[in-house]
C-alpha positions, 0 to 999 in steps of 0.5 A: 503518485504525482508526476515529475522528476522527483515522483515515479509512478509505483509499479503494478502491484505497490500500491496493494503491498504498501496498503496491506502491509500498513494495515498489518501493523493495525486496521486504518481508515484511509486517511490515516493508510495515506498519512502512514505511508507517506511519513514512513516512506519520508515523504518519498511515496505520495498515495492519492485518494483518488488510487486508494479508495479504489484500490481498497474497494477492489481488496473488499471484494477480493476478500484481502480485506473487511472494513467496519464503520467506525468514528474518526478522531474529529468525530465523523463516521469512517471505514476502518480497514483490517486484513484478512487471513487471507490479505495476509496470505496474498501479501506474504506472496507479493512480497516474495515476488516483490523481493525477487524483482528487486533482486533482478532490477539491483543485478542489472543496475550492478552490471551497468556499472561494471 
C-alpha cells in the first residue's frame, strides 16, 4: 500500500483475507485479485505486486491455496489461483478474528467521542 495521508498500510493479516475472500467468489490470476480488490474496495485499498505475489507464494505453501497454469485474456501464460478447503477453513477464522478486532477499535473510538 502506498504511503500518504490518504493510503495506511492494511494490518497484518488484510492482505491474506482480502486475497482469499476474493478468490472465494472465483479462482483469479493476480493481476486480476489487484484489479478486483481495488475497484471493489473504490479505489480505497491499493494491492502492490510486490505484496501479492509473495503473499501468494506463502498461501501455496501453506496449502490455502492450489494455482494451475492457465492463459490470460491477452494470451499469455498465467496462474490462476483457487482456494482450498482448507483456505476456506483459515478465512472463515480470520474473518471471525477480523470482526472481533473491529468490534474493539469501533468501542474505543465510540468512547473517545463520548
Amino acid at each position: 500500500m502506498a504511503k500518504n495521508s490518504e493510503h495506511r498500510d492494511l494490518f497484518p493479516g488484510a492482505l491474506e483475507i482480502m486475497i482469499l475472500q476474493s478468490l472465494r467468489l472465483k479462482p483469479m490470476h493476480g493481476y486480476a485479485l489487484v484489479k478486483h480488490i481495488k475497484q471493489v474496495s473504490d479505489d480505497l485499498l491499493q494491492v502492490e505486486e510486490g505484496s501479492l505475489y509473495p503473499a501468494l507464494q506463502r498461501m501455496l505453501k501453506e496449502g490455502l491455496l492450489e494455482a494451475e497454469t492457465g492463459t490470460s485474456a491477452k494470451g499469455r501464460p498465467t496462474r490462476i489461483y483457487r482456494l482450498t478447503d482448507a483456505g476456506i477453513r483459515h478465512l472463515e477464522r480470520e474473518v471471525v478474528s477480523f470482526e472481533r478486532m473491529f468490534a474493539g477499535f469501533t468501542r474505543v473510538l465510540a468512547a473517545a467521542k463520548a
